[in-house]
C-alpha positions as a printed Julia matrix, in Angstrom:
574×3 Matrix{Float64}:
 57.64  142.18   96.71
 60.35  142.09   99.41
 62.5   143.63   97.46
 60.79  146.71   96.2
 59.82  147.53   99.79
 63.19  147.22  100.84
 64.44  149.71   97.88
 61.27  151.9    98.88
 62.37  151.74  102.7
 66.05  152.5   101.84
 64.71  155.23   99.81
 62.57  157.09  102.31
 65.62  156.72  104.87
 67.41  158.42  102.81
 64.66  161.16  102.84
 64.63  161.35  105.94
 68.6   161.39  106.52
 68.74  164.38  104.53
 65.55  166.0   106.56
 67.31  165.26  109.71
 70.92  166.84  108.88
 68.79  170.06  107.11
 66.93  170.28  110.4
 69.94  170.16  112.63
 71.97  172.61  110.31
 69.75  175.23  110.89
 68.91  174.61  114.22
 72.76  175.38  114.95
 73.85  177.17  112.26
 70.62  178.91  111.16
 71.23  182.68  112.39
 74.8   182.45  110.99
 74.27  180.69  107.34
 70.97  183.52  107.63
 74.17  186.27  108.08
 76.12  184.96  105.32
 73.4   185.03  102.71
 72.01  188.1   103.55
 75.86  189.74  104.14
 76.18  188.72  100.43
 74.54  190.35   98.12
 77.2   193.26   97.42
 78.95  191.34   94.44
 77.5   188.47   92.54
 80.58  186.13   92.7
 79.95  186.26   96.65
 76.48  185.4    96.39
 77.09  181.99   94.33
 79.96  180.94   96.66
 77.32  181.7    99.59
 74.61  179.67   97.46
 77.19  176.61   97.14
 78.24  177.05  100.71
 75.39  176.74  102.55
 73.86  174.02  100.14
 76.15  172.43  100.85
 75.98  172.39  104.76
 72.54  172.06  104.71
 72.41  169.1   102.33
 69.13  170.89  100.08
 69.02  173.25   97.7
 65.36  173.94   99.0
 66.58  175.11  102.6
 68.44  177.33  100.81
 65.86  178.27   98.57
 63.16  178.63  101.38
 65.92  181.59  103.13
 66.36  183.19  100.04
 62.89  184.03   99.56
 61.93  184.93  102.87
 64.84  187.35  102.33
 63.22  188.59   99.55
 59.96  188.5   100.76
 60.88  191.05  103.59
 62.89  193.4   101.79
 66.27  192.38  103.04
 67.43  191.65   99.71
 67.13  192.18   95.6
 66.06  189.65   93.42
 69.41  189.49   91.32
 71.47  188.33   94.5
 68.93  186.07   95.25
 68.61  184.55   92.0
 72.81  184.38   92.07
 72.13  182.3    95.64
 70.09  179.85   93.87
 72.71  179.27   91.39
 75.05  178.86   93.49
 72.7   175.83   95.69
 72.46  174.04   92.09
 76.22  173.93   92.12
 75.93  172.96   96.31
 73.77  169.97   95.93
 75.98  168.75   92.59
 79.02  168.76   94.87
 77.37  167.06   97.77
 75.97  164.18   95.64
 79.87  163.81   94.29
 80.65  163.45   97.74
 78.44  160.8    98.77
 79.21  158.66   95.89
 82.64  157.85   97.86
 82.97  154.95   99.54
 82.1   155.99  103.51
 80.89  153.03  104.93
 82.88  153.26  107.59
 81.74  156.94  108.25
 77.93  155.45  108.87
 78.63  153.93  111.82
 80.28  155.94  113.46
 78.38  159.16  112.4
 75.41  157.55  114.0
 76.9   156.3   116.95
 78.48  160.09  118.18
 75.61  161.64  116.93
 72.66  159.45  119.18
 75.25  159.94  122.36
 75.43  163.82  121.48
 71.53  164.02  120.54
 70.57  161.99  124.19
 72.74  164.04  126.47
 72.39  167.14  125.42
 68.88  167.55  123.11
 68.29  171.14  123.98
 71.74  172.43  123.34
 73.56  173.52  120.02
 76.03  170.5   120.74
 72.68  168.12  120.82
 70.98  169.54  117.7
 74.63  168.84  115.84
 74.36  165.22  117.29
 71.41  165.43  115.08
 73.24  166.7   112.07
 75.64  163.71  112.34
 72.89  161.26  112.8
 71.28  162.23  109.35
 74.31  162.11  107.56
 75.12  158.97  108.88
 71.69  157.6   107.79
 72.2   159.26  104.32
 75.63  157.27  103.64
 73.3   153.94  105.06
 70.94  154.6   102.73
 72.61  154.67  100.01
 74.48  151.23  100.9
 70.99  149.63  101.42
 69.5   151.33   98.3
 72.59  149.84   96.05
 71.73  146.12   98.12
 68.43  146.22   97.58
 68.57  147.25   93.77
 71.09  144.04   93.0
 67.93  141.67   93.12
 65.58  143.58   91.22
 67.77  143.12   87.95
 67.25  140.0    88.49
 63.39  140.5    87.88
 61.85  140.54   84.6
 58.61  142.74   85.14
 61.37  145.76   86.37
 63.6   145.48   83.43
 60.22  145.36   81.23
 59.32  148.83   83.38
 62.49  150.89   83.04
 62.94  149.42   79.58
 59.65  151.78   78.82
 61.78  154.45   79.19
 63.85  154.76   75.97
 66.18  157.58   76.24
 63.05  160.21   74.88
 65.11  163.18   76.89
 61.25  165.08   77.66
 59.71  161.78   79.13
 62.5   161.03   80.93
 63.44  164.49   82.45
 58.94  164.66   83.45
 60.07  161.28   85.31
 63.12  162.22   87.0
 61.14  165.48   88.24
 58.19  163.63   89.54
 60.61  161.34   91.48
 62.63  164.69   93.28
 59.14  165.67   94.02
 58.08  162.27   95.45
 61.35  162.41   97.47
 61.27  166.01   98.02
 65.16  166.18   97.33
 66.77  166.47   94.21
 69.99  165.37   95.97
 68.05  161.77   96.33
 66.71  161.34   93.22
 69.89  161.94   92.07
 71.69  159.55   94.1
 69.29  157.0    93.34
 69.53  157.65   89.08
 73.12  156.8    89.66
 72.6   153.92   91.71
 70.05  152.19   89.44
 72.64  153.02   86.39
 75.48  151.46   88.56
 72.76  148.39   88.55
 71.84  148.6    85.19
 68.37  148.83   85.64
 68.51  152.07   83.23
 70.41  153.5    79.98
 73.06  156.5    80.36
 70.49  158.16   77.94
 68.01  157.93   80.94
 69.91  158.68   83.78
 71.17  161.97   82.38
 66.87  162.9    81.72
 66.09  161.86   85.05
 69.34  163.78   86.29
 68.14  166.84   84.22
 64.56  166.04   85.2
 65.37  165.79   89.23
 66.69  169.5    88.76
 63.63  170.62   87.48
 61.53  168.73   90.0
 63.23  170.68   92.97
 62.54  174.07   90.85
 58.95  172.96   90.8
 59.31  172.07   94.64
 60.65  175.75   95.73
 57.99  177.66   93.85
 55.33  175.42   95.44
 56.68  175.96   99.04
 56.97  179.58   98.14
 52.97  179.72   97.54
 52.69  181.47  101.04
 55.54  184.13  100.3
 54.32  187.45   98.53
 55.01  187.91   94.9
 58.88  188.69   95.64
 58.99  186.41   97.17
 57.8   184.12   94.46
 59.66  185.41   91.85
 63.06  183.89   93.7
 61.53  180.44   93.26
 60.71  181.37   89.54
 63.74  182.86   88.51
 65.39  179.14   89.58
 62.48  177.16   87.74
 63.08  179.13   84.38
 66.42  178.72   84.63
 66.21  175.05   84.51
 64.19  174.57   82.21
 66.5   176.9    79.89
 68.92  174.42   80.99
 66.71  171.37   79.75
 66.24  173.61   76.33
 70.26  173.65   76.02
 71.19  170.11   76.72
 69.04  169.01   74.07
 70.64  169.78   70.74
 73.66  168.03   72.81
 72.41  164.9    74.11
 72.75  162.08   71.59
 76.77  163.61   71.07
 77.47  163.66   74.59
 75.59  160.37   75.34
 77.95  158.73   72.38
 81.17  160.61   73.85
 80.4   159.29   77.34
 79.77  155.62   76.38
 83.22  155.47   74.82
 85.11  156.06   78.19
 85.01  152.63   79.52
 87.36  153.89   82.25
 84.55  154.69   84.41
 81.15  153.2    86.19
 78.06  153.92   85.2
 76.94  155.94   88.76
 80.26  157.85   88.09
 79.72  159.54   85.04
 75.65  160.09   85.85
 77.65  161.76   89.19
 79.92  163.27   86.87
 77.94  164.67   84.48
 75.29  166.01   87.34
 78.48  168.2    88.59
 79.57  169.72   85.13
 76.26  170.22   83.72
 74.97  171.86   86.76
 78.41  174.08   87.03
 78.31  174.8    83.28
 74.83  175.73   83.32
 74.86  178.69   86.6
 77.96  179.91   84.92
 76.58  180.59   81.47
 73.17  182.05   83.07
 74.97  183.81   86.06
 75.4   187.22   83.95
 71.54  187.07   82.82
 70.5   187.46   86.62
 69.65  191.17   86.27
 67.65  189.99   83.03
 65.89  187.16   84.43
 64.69  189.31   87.74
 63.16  191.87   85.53
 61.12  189.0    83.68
 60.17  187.4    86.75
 59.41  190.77   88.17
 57.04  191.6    84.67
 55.27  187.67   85.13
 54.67  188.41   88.94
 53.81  192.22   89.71
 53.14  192.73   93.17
 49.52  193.06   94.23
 48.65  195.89   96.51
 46.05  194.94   99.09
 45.17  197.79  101.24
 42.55  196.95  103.93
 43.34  199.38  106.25
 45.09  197.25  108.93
 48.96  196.43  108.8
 49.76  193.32  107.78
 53.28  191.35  109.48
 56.23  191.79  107.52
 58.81  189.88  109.22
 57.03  186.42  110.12
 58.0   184.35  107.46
 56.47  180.75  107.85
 59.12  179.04  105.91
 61.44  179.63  109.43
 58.88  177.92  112.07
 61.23  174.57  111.95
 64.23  176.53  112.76
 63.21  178.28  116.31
 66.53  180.75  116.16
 65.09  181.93  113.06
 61.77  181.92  113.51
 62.06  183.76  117.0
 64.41  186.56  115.21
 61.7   187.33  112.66
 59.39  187.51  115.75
 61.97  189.84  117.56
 61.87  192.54  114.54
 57.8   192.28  113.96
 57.6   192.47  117.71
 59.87  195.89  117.76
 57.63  197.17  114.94
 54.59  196.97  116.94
 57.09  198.82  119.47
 57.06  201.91  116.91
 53.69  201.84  116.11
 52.86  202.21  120.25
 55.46  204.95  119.56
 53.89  206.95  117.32
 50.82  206.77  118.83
 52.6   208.75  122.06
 53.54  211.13  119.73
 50.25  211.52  118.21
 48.99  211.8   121.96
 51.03  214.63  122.66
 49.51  216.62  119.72
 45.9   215.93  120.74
 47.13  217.04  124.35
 48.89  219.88  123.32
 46.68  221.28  120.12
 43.12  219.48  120.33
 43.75  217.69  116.68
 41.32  215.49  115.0
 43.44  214.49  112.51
 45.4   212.69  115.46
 42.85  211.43  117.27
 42.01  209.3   114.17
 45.29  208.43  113.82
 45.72  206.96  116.95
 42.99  205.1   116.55
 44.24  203.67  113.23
 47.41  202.61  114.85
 45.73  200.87  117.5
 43.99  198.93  115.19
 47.13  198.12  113.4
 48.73  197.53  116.72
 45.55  194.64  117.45
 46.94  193.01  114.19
 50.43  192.99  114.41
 49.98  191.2   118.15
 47.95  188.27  117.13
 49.39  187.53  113.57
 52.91  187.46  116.58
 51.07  185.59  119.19
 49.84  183.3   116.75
 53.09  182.58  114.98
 54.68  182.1   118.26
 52.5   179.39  118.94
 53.11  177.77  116.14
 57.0   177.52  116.56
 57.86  173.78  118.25
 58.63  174.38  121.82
 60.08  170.93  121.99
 62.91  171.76  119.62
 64.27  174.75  121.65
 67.12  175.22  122.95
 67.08  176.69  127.09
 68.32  180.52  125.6
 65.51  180.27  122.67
 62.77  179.02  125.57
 63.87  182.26  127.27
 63.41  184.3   124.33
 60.35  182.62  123.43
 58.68  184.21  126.61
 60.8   187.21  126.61
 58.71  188.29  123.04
 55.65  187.03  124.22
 55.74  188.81  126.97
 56.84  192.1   125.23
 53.82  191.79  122.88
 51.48  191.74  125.36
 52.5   194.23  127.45
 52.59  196.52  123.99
 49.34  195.39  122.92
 48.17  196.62  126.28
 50.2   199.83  125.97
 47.83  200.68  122.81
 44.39  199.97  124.17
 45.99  202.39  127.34
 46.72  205.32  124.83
 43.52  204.46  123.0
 41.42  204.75  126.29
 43.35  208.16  127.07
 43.08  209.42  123.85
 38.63  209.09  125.08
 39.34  210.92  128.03
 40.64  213.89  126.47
 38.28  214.41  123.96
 36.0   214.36  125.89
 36.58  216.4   128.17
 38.56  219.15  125.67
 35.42  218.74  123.04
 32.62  217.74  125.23
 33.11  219.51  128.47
 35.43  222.46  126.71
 37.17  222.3   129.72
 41.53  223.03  129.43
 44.68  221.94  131.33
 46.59  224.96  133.43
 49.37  226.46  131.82
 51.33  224.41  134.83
 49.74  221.31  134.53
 50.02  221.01  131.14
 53.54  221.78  131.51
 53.93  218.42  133.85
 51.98  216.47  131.66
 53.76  217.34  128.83
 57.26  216.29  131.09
 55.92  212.94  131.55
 54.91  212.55  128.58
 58.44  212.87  127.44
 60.46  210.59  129.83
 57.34  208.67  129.18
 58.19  208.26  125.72
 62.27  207.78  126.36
 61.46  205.06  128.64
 59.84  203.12  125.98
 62.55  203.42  123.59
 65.13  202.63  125.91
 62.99  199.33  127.01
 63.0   199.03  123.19
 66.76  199.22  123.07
 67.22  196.41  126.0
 64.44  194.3   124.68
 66.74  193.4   121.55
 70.6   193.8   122.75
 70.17  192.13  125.88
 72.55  194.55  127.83
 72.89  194.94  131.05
 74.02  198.03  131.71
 71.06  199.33  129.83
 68.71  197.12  131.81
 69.87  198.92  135.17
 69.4   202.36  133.6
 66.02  201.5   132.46
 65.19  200.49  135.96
 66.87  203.5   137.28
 64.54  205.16  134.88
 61.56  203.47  136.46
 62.16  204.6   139.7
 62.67  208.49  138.67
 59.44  207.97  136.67
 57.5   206.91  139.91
 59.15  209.69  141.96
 58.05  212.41  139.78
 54.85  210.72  139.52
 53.89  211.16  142.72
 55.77  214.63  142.92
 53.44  216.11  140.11
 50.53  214.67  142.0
 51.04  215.68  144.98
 51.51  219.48  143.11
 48.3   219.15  141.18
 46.53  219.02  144.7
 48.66  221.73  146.38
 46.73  223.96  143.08
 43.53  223.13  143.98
 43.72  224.37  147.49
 44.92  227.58  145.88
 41.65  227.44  143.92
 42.95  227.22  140.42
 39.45  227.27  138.66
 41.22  225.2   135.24
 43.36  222.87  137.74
 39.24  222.13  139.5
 38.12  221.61  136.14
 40.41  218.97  134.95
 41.45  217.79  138.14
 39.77  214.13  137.3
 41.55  213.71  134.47
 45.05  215.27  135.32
 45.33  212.48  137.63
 43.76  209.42  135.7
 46.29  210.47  132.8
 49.06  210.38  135.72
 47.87  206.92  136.56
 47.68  205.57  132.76
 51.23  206.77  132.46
 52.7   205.55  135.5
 51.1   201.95  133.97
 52.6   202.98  130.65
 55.63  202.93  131.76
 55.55  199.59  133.4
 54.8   197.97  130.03
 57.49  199.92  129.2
 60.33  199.06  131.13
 59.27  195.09  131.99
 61.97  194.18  129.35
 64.83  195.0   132.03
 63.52  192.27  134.28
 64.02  189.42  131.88
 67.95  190.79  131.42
 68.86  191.21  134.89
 66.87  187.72  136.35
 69.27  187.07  138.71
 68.23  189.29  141.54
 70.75  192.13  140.74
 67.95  194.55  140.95
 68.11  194.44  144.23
 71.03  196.85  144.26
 70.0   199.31  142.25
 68.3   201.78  145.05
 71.49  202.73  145.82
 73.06  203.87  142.64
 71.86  207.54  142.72
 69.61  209.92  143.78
 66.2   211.15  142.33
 67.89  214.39  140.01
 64.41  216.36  141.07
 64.59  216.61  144.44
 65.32  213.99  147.33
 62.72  211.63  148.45
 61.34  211.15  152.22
 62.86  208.04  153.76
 59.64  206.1   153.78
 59.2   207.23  149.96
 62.6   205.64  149.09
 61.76  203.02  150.71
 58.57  202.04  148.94
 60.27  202.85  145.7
 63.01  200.78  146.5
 60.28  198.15  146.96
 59.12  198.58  143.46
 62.14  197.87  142.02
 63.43  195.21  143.97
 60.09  192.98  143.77
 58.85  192.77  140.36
 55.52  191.4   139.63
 54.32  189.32  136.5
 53.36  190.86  133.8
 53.54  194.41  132.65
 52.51  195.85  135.76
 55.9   195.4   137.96
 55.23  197.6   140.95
């Protein structure tokens, strides 16, 4: 009973090895092995070496498989390509279990040992999270020392020999049991590793281990389309595509077996593990070459067995929050960054839908805007929610600053919406109710605003996701001019009442509480400059220029210089 739960222990650590190193991988690498499979989908041949690459790295063809469809799944790229990736990760995790067949034993030790001083020092850095990476692959080369000590003694026994004996070379029972055990290990790369080992022990047949070789490849098909349950249908299809394409490879081998098993017996030059190794690495290479020109073929079938299913409920649903990324912050936070700056262009359109129910009176609008907010609503709590859900413990420093950076962006738009929405009420009802009109003039200021109004927001758009500098100080420079001409147009709304300007009386309410909405507006607006220049460098930037309309009083510049010097939390910075 020892015994087996020593195998079982040595088993799940190497489970866990290969968790940890996939974990770390991404956490360092993530955003660059994200570039390389999505910078690869031009030619074909690229898109296998990038499959085998960063299978590789990663240790798991389901990392790979889990980027591939959440590529797919957001449009980034075509199924072919992706199909080509996953290919090229059968070949990856073939290469990787060649590897660690050598004899590292002295790696382990001191993998682990570099890797625990790297992890403990410096856990929130890139250096730390590799630390991790070495630590796993130091506990994968363990495992597989204790899994080959632990298997010596269980030859020995006669009720284990009496349950591998039940498997008799039958190439479909054997490949159903060598899935089931990827799945139960969640790794084809262990199950693997394992078949070889019990065949080095003679526990099992070579007419076994190559079904539960061909089986274990299956098993991580079935693994990928299960984890891809929560991806749309092109998603899904990736994850088929890979399935079918194994199982074409189980209908192949077949005819072949009993031949190759008899041709593979007679080479007494090599150990049993060697040639299950061996034959893991050419049948996996053979079979993504043969089936690498039938991509375009196979993504049209997997495209006719999973249509896409249009759901239309009126509200916009997230496109970029894919939940297959939440373990990797880097990723998960750059899908957050692009759903984040598409809530940004739906608070865009609805300024420019503003404008027309300022300018014209339209209906059709109004409505929209209303729509948008709506969509706006949803868009902010399917971020805010996936957000929460991304492990704050794992972050690095820069990703803890991003972290809040988005947050805070999506609030401050999400508040920008209900704004437009509320000032969107105010003009119909004064335009429809009251049938009451701006002055030639003060529409003409309104409509001013309305334009640096809507600049501001794309610049604060444009600093939110480069980060630069220069572009921050502008956008605060932009701030200031905004509040200047603020209170400028203000001030001129009141100098046409006292010349009794019978429109300018009738609107004279709501001229100024749209002035006021759009001086908050633009706070939303342009709080992303604050998070780029946090090191009190806005305190210089009252003296870089004038106002271009006309030249403040002293005690004016003053309080504006206040404004931008101080800022506040939240959206509302001054």
């Amino acid at each position: 009973m020892l015994t087996l739960l020593n195998l079982l222990s040595a088993i799940a650590l190497l489970v866990w090895g290969t968790h940890i190193v996939r974990t770390g991988i991404l956490r360092v690498f993530g955003s660059q092995l994200r570039r390389i499979l999505s910078h690869s989908i031009n030619r074909l041949p690229l898109a296998f070496a990038a499959g085998i690459g960063v299978t590789a790295l990663v240790q798991s063809s389901n990392a790979t498989a889990l980027l591939a469809t959440s590529f797919v799944s957001q449009g980034l790229m075509a199924l072919a390509p992706a199909l080509t990736i996953m290919l090229g990760a059968d070949v990856g995790t073939a290469l990787m279990a060649r590897v660690l067949t050598f004899d590292l034993s002295w790696l382990s030790p001191l993998l682990i040992f570099a890797g625990v001083l790297l992890f403990l020092s410096r856990k929130q850095t890139r250096i730390g999270q590799l630390g991790r990476a070495f630590i796993g692959l130091g506990l994968i080369i363990l495992a597989l020392q204790l899994i080959v000590a632990a298997a010596l003694p269980i030859t020995e026994s006669r009720g284990i020999k009496v349950l591998f004996a039940s498997l008799t070379g039958d190439l479909l029972l054997d490949a159903m049991v060598g899935a089931l055990l990827a799945m139960a290990t969640y790794s084809s790369l262990a199950a693997v590793l394992l078949t070889a080992t019990l065949a080095s022990a003679g526990l099992i047949s070579l007419p076994v281990a190559i079904g539960l070789v061909i089986g274990a490849n299956i098993g991580s098909g079935v693994l990928a389309f299960l984890n891809s349950s929560m991806q749309s249908a092109a998603g899904r299809r990736v994850a088929l595509g890979s399935l079918l394409y194994k199982l074409l490879g189980l209908l192949l081998v077949s005819p072949l077996l009993h031949p190759l098993v008899n041709w593979m017996n007679e080479q007494q030059t090599f150990e049993a593990a060697n040639l299950v190794i061996g034959f893991h690495l050419v049948y996996n290479t053979l079979r993504c070459l043969l089936m690498l020109p039938t991509v375009r073929w196979m993504a049209r079938l997997c495209t006719l067995l999973l249509p896409e299913k249009h759901l239309d409920n009126g509200v916009a649903r997230p496109r970029h929050l894919d939940r297959s990324a939440l373990e990797t912050p880097s990723l998960a936070l750059s899908n957050a960054v692009r759903e984040t700056l598409r809530i940004g262009d739906l608070v865009d359109h609805m300024l420019v839908r503003l404008q027309e129910v300022l300018q014209r009176d339209e209906q059709a609008s109004g409505q929209e805007i209303r729509r948008l907010d709506d969509d706006v609503d949803a868009l902010y709590n399917a971020v805010k929610l996936y957000l929460a859900q991304i492990p704050r413990e794992a972050m690095a420093d820069a990703d803890a600053r991003r972290w809040a950076e988005i947050i805070e962006l999506a609030v401050n738009l999400e508040h920008a919406g209900d704004t437009i929405e509320h000032m969107l009420g105010k003009l119909q009802h004064h335009k429809t109710a009251r049938r009451h009109s701006f002055s030639e003039k003060g529409l003409e200021e309104l409509n001013e605003m309305h334009e640096q109004l809507l600049a501001n927001l794309r610049l604060g758009l444009s600093v939110f996701l480069s980060g630069d500098r220069q572009g921050a100080r502008q956008l605060l420079r932009e701030k200031r001019r905004f509040r200047v001409r603020e209170r400028r147009l203000a001030h001129a709304h009141v100098e046409r009442l006292s010349q009794q300007v019978v429109q300018s009386i009738e609107t004279s309410s709501l001229h100024l509480e749209l002035i006021a909405d759009m001086k908050r507006l633009n706070s939303f607006f342009c709080s992303s400059a604050y998070a780029v220049l946090e090191d009190g460098e806005t305190g210089a930037l009252p003296s870089e220029g004038a106002d271009p309309f006309s030249p403040p009083h002293p005690a004016q510049d003053a309080a504006d210089a206040a404004d931008v010097e101080t800022p506040k939390a939240g959206g509302e910075r001054g």
